[in-house]
C-alpha positions in Angstrom: 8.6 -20.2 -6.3 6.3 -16.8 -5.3 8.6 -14.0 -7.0 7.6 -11.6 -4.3 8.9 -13.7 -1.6 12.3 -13.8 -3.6 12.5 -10.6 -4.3 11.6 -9.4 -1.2 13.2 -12.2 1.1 9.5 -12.0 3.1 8.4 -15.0 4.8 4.7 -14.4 3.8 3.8 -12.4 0.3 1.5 -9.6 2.2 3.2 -6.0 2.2 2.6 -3.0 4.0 1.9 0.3 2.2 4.0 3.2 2.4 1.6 5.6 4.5 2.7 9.1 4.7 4.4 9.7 8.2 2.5 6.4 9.3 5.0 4.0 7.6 8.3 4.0 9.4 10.2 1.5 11.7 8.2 1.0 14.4 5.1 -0.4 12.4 7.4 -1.8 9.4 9.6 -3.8 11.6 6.6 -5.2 13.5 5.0 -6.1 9.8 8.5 -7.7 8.9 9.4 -9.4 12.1 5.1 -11.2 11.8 6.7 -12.4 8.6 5.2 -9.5 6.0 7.0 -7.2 4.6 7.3 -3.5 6.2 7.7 -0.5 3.6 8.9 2.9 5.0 7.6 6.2 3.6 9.5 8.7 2.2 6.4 10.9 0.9 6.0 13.2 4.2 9.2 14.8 2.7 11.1 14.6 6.0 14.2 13.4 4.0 16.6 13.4 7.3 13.6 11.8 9.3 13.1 9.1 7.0 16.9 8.4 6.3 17.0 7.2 10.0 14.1 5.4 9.4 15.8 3.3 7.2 18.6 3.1 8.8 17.1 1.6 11.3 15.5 -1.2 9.3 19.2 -1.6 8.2 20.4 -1.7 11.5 17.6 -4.6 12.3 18.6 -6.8 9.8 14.7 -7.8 9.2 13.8 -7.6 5.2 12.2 -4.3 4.5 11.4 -2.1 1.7 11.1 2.2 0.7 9.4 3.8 -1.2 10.0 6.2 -3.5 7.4 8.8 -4.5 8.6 10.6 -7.7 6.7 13.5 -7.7 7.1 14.4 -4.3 10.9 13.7 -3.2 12.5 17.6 -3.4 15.5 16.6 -5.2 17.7 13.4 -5.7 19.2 13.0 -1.9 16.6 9.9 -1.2 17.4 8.4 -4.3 21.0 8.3 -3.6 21.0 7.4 0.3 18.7 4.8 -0.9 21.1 3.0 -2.8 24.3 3.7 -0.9 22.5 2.4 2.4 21.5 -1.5 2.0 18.6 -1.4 0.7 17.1 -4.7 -1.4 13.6 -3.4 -2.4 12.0 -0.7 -3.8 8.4 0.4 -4.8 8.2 3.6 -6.8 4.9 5.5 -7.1 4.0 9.1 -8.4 5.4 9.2 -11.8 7.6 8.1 -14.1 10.1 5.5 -12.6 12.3 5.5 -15.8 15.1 8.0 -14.6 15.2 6.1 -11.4 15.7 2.4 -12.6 19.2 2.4 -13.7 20.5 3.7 -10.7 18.5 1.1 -8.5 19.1 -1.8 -10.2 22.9 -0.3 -10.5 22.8 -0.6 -6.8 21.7 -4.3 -6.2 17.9 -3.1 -5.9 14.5 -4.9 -7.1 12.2 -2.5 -8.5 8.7 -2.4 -8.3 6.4 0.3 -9.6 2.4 1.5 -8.3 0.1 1.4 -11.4 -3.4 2.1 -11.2 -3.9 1.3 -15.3 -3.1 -1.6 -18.0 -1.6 1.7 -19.6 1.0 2.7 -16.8 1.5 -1.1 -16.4 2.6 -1.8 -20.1 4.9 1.6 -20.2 7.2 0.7 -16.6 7.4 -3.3 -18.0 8.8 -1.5 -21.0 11.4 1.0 -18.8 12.4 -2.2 -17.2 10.6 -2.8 -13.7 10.7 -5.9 -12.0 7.0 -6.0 -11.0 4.1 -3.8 -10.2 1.7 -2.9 -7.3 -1.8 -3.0 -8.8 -3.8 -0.1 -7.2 -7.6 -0.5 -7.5 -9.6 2.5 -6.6 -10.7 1.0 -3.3 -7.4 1.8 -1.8 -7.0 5.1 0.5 -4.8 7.7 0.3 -4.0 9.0 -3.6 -6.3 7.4 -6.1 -6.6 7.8 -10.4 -10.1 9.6 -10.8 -11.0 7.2 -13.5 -12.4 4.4 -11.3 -11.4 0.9 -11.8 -11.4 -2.0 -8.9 -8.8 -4.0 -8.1 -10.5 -7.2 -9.2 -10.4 -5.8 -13.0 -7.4 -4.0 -12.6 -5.9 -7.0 -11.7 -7.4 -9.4 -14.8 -6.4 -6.7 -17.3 -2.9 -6.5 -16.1 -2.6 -9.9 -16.0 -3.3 -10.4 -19.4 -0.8 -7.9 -20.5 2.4 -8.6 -18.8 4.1 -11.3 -17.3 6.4 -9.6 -14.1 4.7 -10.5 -10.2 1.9 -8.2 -9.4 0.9 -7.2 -6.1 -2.7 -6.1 -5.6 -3.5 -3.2 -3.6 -6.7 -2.0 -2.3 -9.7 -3.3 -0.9 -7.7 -6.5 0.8 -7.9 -7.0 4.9 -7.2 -10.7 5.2 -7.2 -13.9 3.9 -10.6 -13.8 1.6 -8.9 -10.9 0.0 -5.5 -12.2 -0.7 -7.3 -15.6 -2.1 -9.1 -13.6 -4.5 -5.9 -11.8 -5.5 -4.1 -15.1 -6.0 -7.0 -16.0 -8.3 -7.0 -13.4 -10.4 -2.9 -13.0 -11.1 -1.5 -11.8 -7.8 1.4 -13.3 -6.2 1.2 -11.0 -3.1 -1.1 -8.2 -1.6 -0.4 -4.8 0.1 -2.7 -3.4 2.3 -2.8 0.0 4.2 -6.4 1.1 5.7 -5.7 -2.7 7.4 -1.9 -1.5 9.1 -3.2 1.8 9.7 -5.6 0.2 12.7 -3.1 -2.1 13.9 -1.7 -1.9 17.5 1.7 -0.9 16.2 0.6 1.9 14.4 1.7 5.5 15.5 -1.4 7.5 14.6 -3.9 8.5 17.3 -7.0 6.0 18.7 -9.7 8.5 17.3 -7.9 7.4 13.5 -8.1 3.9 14.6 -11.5 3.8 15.9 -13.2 5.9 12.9 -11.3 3.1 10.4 -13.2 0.4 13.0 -16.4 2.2 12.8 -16.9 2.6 9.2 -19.0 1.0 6.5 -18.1 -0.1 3.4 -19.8 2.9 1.9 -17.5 5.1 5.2 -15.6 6.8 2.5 -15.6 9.5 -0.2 -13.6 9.5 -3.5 -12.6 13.6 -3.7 -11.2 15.7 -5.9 -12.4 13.9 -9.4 -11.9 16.6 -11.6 -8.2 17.7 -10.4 -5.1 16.8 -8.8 -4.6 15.1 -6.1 -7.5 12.9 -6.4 -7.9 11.0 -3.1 -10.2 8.8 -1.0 -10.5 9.3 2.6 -13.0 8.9 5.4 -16.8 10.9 5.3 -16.5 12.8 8.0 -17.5 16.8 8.3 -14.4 17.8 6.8 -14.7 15.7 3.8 -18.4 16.6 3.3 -17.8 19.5 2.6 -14.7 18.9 0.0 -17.3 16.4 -1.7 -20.2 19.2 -1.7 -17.7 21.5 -3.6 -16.0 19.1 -5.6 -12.8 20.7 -5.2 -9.9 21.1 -2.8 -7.1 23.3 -2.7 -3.4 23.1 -1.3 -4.6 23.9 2.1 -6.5 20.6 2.3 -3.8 19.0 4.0 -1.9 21.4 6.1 -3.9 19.5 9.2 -3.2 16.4 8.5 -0.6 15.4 11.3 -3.5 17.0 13.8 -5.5 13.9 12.0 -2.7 11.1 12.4 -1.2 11.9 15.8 -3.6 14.9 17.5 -6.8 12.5 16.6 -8.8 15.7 15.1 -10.6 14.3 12.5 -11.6 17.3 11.0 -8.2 18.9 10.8 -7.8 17.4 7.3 -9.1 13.9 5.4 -8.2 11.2 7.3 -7.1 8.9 4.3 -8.9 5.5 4.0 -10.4 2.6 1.7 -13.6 1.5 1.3 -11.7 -1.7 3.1 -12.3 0.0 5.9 -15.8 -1.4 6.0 -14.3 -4.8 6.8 -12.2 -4.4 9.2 -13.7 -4.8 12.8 -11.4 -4.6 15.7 -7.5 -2.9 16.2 -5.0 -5.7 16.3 -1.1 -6.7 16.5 0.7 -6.8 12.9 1.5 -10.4 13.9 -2.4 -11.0 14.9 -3.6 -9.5 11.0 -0.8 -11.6 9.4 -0.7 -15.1 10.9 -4.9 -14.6 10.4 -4.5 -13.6 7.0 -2.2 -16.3 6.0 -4.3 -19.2 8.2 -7.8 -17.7 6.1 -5.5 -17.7 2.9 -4.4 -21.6 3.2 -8.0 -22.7 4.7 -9.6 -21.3 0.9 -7.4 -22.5 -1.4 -7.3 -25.9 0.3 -10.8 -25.9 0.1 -11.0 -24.6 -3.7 -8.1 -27.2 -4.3 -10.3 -30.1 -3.0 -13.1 -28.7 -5.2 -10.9 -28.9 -7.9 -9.6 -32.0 -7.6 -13.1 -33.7 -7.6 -14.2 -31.8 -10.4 -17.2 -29.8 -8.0 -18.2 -27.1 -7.2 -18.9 -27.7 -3.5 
Protein backbone atom coordinates (compact mmCIF):
# COMPACT_ATOMS: atom_id res chain seq x y z
CA UNK A 1 0.00 0.00 0.00
CA UNK A 2 1.45 3.83 -1.19
CA UNK A 3 1.55 5.56 2.37
CA UNK A 4 0.73 8.82 0.76
CA UNK A 5 -2.41 7.69 -0.63
CA UNK A 6 -3.37 6.47 2.96
CA UNK A 7 -2.52 9.21 4.62
CA UNK A 8 -3.89 11.51 2.40
CA UNK A 9 -7.09 9.47 1.28
CA UNK A 10 -5.92 10.77 -2.58
CA UNK A 11 -6.94 8.64 -5.38
CA UNK A 12 -3.61 9.32 -7.22
CA UNK A 13 -0.09 10.11 -5.07
CA UNK A 14 0.57 13.65 -6.97
CA UNK A 15 0.01 16.82 -4.61
CA UNK A 16 -0.35 20.34 -5.22
CA UNK A 17 1.94 22.89 -3.61
CA UNK A 18 0.87 25.41 -1.29
CA UNK A 19 1.42 28.65 -3.57
CA UNK A 20 1.09 31.81 -1.81
CA UNK A 21 -2.43 33.32 -2.51
CA UNK A 22 -2.46 30.88 -5.57
CA UNK A 23 -3.39 27.80 -3.48
CA UNK A 24 -6.87 27.98 -2.25
CA UNK A 25 -10.25 26.20 -3.15
CA UNK A 26 -10.87 26.87 -6.38
CA UNK A 27 -7.58 25.23 -7.77
CA UNK A 28 -7.28 22.64 -4.75
CA UNK A 29 -10.68 21.32 -5.15
CA UNK A 30 -10.17 20.98 -8.95
CA UNK A 31 -6.66 19.06 -8.13
CA UNK A 32 -8.65 16.86 -5.55
CA UNK A 33 -11.79 16.21 -7.41
CA UNK A 34 -9.02 14.97 -10.86
CA UNK A 35 -7.99 12.56 -8.09
CA UNK A 36 -4.64 14.64 -6.65
CA UNK A 37 -4.44 16.08 -3.75
CA UNK A 38 -5.24 19.99 -3.37
CA UNK A 39 -3.15 21.87 -0.52
CA UNK A 40 -4.41 25.40 0.56
CA UNK A 41 -1.92 28.17 1.51
CA UNK A 42 -1.79 29.81 4.51
CA UNK A 43 1.58 31.74 3.76
CA UNK A 44 -0.08 35.07 2.24
CA UNK A 45 -0.93 35.70 5.99
CA UNK A 46 -4.64 36.39 5.23
CA UNK A 47 -5.49 34.25 8.27
CA UNK A 48 -9.53 35.05 7.99
CA UNK A 49 -9.18 34.55 4.07
CA UNK A 50 -7.60 31.33 4.26
CA UNK A 51 -9.82 30.01 7.20
CA UNK A 52 -12.78 30.10 4.61
CA UNK A 53 -10.62 28.54 2.30
CA UNK A 54 -10.59 25.60 4.31
CA UNK A 55 -13.68 25.70 5.19
CA UNK A 56 -14.63 25.33 2.12
CA UNK A 57 -12.63 22.20 1.32
CA UNK A 58 -14.43 21.00 4.56
CA UNK A 59 -17.63 21.86 3.36
CA UNK A 60 -16.73 19.79 -0.08
CA UNK A 61 -16.01 16.80 1.47
CA UNK A 62 -13.11 16.07 -1.22
CA UNK A 63 -9.66 15.06 0.59
CA UNK A 64 -7.47 18.14 0.90
CA UNK A 65 -4.55 19.32 2.86
CA UNK A 66 -2.96 22.98 4.54
CA UNK A 67 -0.15 24.11 5.01
CA UNK A 68 1.44 25.50 7.60
CA UNK A 69 4.42 27.89 7.19
CA UNK A 70 6.18 28.33 10.63
CA UNK A 71 7.88 31.25 10.17
CA UNK A 72 5.41 33.24 8.65
CA UNK A 73 1.90 32.48 10.40
CA UNK A 74 1.65 35.87 12.99
CA UNK A 75 0.61 33.90 15.90
CA UNK A 76 -1.04 30.47 16.83
CA UNK A 77 -4.80 31.23 15.47
CA UNK A 78 -4.07 28.86 12.17
CA UNK A 79 -2.68 26.34 14.13
CA UNK A 80 -5.62 26.09 16.28
CA UNK A 81 -8.51 26.51 13.56
CA UNK A 82 -6.52 24.02 11.82
CA UNK A 83 -7.13 21.39 14.14
CA UNK A 84 -10.59 22.28 15.56
CA UNK A 85 -11.94 22.37 11.79
CA UNK A 86 -11.57 18.69 10.08
CA UNK A 87 -8.69 18.75 8.78
CA UNK A 88 -6.68 15.14 8.03
CA UNK A 89 -3.38 16.39 6.51
CA UNK A 90 -0.83 18.66 7.01
CA UNK A 91 2.55 19.83 5.44
CA UNK A 92 4.65 22.08 7.53
CA UNK A 93 7.40 24.19 5.97
CA UNK A 94 9.51 27.27 7.23
CA UNK A 95 11.04 26.05 10.40
CA UNK A 96 11.01 23.91 13.04
CA UNK A 97 7.78 21.69 13.08
CA UNK A 98 8.52 20.37 16.65
CA UNK A 99 6.13 22.82 18.71
CA UNK A 100 3.54 22.02 16.22
CA UNK A 101 3.42 18.12 16.13
CA UNK A 102 1.82 17.34 19.31
CA UNK A 103 -0.99 19.43 18.85
CA UNK A 104 -1.61 18.01 15.25
CA UNK A 105 -1.32 14.59 15.80
CA UNK A 106 -3.46 15.51 19.16
CA UNK A 107 -6.12 16.49 16.72
CA UNK A 108 -6.36 13.34 14.34
CA UNK A 109 -3.75 15.02 11.85
CA UNK A 110 -0.93 13.39 9.56
CA UNK A 111 2.07 15.41 9.59
CA UNK A 112 4.33 15.94 6.93
CA UNK A 113 7.23 18.38 6.96
CA UNK A 114 9.28 20.37 3.58
CA UNK A 115 13.04 19.52 3.88
CA UNK A 116 15.46 20.65 1.45
CA UNK A 117 18.55 18.60 3.34
CA UNK A 118 19.45 14.86 4.67
CA UNK A 119 20.14 17.23 7.81
CA UNK A 120 16.49 18.79 8.22
CA UNK A 121 15.28 15.34 7.19
CA UNK A 122 16.95 13.26 10.05
CA UNK A 123 16.08 16.13 12.79
CA UNK A 124 11.81 16.24 11.94
CA UNK A 125 11.94 12.06 11.69
CA UNK A 126 13.42 12.49 15.10
CA UNK A 127 10.49 15.31 16.49
CA UNK A 128 8.11 12.74 15.16
CA UNK A 129 6.76 13.59 11.54
CA UNK A 130 4.99 11.24 9.53
CA UNK A 131 6.80 11.87 6.25
CA UNK A 132 8.55 14.55 4.32
CA UNK A 133 8.30 16.73 1.10
CA UNK A 134 11.77 16.54 -0.51
CA UNK A 135 12.41 20.00 -2.02
CA UNK A 136 15.23 19.95 -4.73
CA UNK A 137 16.46 23.32 -5.69
CA UNK A 138 14.59 23.13 -9.01
CA UNK A 139 11.36 24.01 -7.35
CA UNK A 140 10.05 27.83 -7.41
CA UNK A 141 9.14 29.91 -4.94
CA UNK A 142 11.56 29.77 -1.53
CA UNK A 143 14.64 27.68 -2.16
CA UNK A 144 17.98 26.63 0.40
CA UNK A 145 20.98 28.57 -1.22
CA UNK A 146 23.12 25.59 -0.95
CA UNK A 147 22.03 23.84 -4.30
CA UNK A 148 21.10 20.27 -4.36
CA UNK A 149 18.52 18.60 -7.04
CA UNK A 150 15.90 16.72 -6.33
CA UNK A 151 17.25 13.55 -7.87
CA UNK A 152 20.19 13.52 -4.98
CA UNK A 153 18.12 15.02 -2.56
CA UNK A 154 15.99 12.24 -2.93
CA UNK A 155 18.76 9.24 -2.83
CA UNK A 156 20.32 10.76 0.20
CA UNK A 157 17.13 10.90 2.13
CA UNK A 158 16.25 7.75 1.21
CA UNK A 159 19.01 6.25 2.62
CA UNK A 160 18.60 7.87 5.91
CA UNK A 161 15.08 7.35 6.91
CA UNK A 162 12.37 5.17 6.32
CA UNK A 163 8.85 7.56 6.58
CA UNK A 164 7.06 8.23 2.62
CA UNK A 165 8.78 11.02 0.86
CA UNK A 166 7.31 13.16 -1.60
CA UNK A 167 9.56 14.81 -4.12
CA UNK A 168 9.22 18.28 -5.04
CA UNK A 169 10.67 20.25 -7.69
CA UNK A 170 11.49 19.83 -11.14
CA UNK A 171 8.43 17.20 -11.82
CA UNK A 172 5.56 18.15 -14.65
CA UNK A 173 4.17 14.70 -15.49
CA UNK A 174 4.65 11.27 -15.70
CA UNK A 175 8.57 10.96 -16.64
CA UNK A 176 9.10 12.92 -13.57
CA UNK A 177 6.99 11.14 -11.14
CA UNK A 178 8.68 7.66 -12.64
CA UNK A 179 11.90 8.91 -11.74
CA UNK A 180 10.79 9.93 -8.30
CA UNK A 181 9.36 6.47 -7.70
CA UNK A 182 12.81 5.18 -8.68
CA UNK A 183 14.77 6.92 -6.55
CA UNK A 184 12.47 6.57 -3.04
CA UNK A 185 9.33 8.61 -3.74
CA UNK A 186 5.98 7.37 -3.13
CA UNK A 187 4.27 10.63 -4.40
CA UNK A 188 5.31 14.01 -6.09
CA UNK A 189 4.16 17.63 -5.54
CA UNK A 190 4.42 19.97 -8.19
CA UNK A 191 3.78 23.84 -8.30
CA UNK A 192 5.28 25.80 -11.45
CA UNK A 193 2.99 22.69 -13.21
CA UNK A 194 -0.63 23.92 -11.16
CA UNK A 195 0.44 27.38 -11.42
CA UNK A 196 -0.38 27.23 -15.52
CA UNK A 197 -3.35 25.16 -15.15
CA UNK A 198 -6.78 26.44 -16.31
CA UNK A 199 -8.04 26.47 -12.76
CA UNK A 200 -5.55 28.64 -11.54
CA UNK A 201 -6.46 32.25 -10.35
CA UNK A 202 -3.42 34.17 -11.35
CA UNK A 203 -3.38 36.26 -14.51
CA UNK A 204 -2.69 34.85 -18.37
CA UNK A 205 0.58 37.03 -18.72
CA UNK A 206 1.84 34.54 -15.40
CA UNK A 207 0.62 31.59 -17.27
CA UNK A 208 2.03 32.32 -20.59
CA UNK A 209 5.62 33.48 -19.29
CA UNK A 210 5.64 29.87 -17.29
CA UNK A 211 4.63 28.40 -21.08
CA UNK A 212 7.27 30.40 -22.71
CA UNK A 213 10.20 29.65 -20.73
CA UNK A 214 13.34 27.54 -21.12
CA UNK A 215 14.77 25.28 -18.89
CA UNK A 216 17.48 27.80 -18.22
CA UNK A 217 13.91 30.69 -17.85
CA UNK A 218 14.83 31.18 -14.27
CA UNK A 219 17.15 32.76 -11.80
CA UNK A 220 18.14 31.43 -8.30
CA UNK A 221 18.30 35.08 -6.19
CA UNK A 222 19.29 36.08 -3.14
CA UNK A 223 22.24 33.37 -2.41
CA UNK A 224 23.93 35.09 0.21
CA UNK A 225 20.72 36.08 2.42
CA UNK A 226 17.32 35.37 3.34
CA UNK A 227 14.85 34.64 1.54
CA UNK A 228 16.57 32.86 -1.05
CA UNK A 229 14.23 32.28 -4.00
CA UNK A 230 13.89 31.16 -7.62
CA UNK A 231 11.65 32.95 -9.90
CA UNK A 232 11.34 33.74 -13.55
CA UNK A 233 14.36 36.06 -15.57
CA UNK A 234 12.54 38.74 -16.41
CA UNK A 235 13.71 42.70 -16.10
CA UNK A 236 12.75 42.78 -12.62
CA UNK A 237 14.72 39.78 -11.65
CA UNK A 238 17.82 40.96 -13.77
CA UNK A 239 18.41 43.25 -11.94
CA UNK A 240 18.04 41.46 -8.33
CA UNK A 241 20.57 38.87 -9.93
CA UNK A 242 23.05 41.83 -11.12
CA UNK A 243 23.07 43.08 -7.40
CA UNK A 244 22.96 39.92 -5.70
CA UNK A 245 20.71 41.19 -3.19
CA UNK A 246 17.09 42.00 -2.39
CA UNK A 247 15.51 43.79 0.26
CA UNK A 248 11.96 43.60 1.99
CA UNK A 249 10.43 45.62 -0.70
CA UNK A 250 11.08 42.87 -3.25
CA UNK A 251 7.76 41.57 -2.89
CA UNK A 252 5.38 44.32 -2.09
CA UNK A 253 4.14 43.81 -6.02
CA UNK A 254 3.66 40.59 -6.04
CA UNK A 255 -0.22 40.33 -6.26
CA UNK A 256 0.23 43.03 -9.37
CA UNK A 257 2.36 39.77 -10.73
CA UNK A 258 -0.34 36.92 -9.79
CA UNK A 259 -3.60 38.66 -10.58
CA UNK A 260 -2.67 42.31 -12.44
CA UNK A 261 -0.27 40.20 -14.88
CA UNK A 262 2.71 42.93 -14.37
CA UNK A 263 5.55 40.96 -14.56
CA UNK A 264 7.81 43.34 -13.39
CA UNK A 265 5.91 44.33 -10.33
CA UNK A 266 7.82 41.76 -8.27
CA UNK A 267 9.52 37.97 -9.17
CA UNK A 268 7.12 35.95 -10.57
CA UNK A 269 8.02 32.67 -8.65
CA UNK A 270 8.92 29.60 -10.83
CA UNK A 271 11.16 26.31 -11.41
CA UNK A 272 13.40 25.60 -13.84
CA UNK A 273 10.26 22.92 -14.56
CA UNK A 274 9.02 25.56 -16.22
CA UNK A 275 11.11 24.68 -19.27
CA UNK A 276 8.92 21.55 -19.67
CA UNK A 277 5.82 22.57 -19.53
CA UNK A 278 4.25 23.56 -22.96
CA UNK A 279 0.65 24.48 -23.10
CA UNK A 280 -2.10 25.76 -19.98
CA UNK A 281 -4.28 22.86 -19.18
CA UNK A 282 -7.28 21.53 -16.84
CA UNK A 283 -6.02 20.02 -13.32
CA UNK A 284 -7.82 16.84 -14.50
CA UNK A 285 -5.99 17.17 -18.14
CA UNK A 286 -2.16 17.36 -16.15
CA UNK A 287 -3.24 14.47 -13.77
CA UNK A 288 -5.01 11.74 -15.74
CA UNK A 289 -1.72 12.57 -18.22
CA UNK A 290 0.61 12.24 -15.58
CA UNK A 291 -0.75 9.16 -14.15
CA UNK A 292 -1.27 7.40 -17.97
CA UNK A 293 2.83 8.54 -18.70
CA UNK A 294 3.49 7.20 -15.06
CA UNK A 295 1.92 3.55 -15.66
CA UNK A 296 3.09 3.42 -19.56
CA UNK A 297 7.10 3.67 -17.91
CA UNK A 298 7.06 1.47 -15.26
CA UNK A 299 5.21 -1.07 -17.37
CA UNK A 300 7.78 -0.80 -19.73
CA UNK A 301 10.79 -0.77 -17.10
CA UNK A 302 8.80 -3.79 -15.47
CA UNK A 303 8.89 -5.75 -18.78
CA UNK A 304 12.57 -4.85 -19.01
CA UNK A 305 12.98 -6.29 -15.77
CA UNK A 306 11.33 -9.23 -16.06
CA UNK A 307 13.43 -10.38 -19.11
CA UNK A 308 16.51 -9.37 -17.59
CA UNK A 309 17.24 -6.37 -20.57
CA UNK A 310 17.81 -3.47 -20.96
CA UNK A 311 15.55 -2.66 -23.94
Amino acid sequence: MNRVLAHTGARYPILQAPMGWIARSTLASAVSRAGGLGIIETSSGETANCQREIQAMVDSGLPFGVNLPIRFLKDEAMLRFVCESGVRFVTTSAGSPAKFIAPLKAAGIVVYHAVPTVEAAIKCVEAGVDGLVVEGSEGGGFKNPEEVSTMVLLQAIREKVDVPLIAAGGIVDGRGMAAAFALGAEAVQMGTRFVASAESPVHAHYKGAIVQASTTGTWMLNTQSSPCIRALKTPFTETIHAAGVMGPETFNGIQGVYFGGDMNAAPALAGQSAGLIHAVKTAQEIIEETVHEFHAITARLGAMAAAHSFG
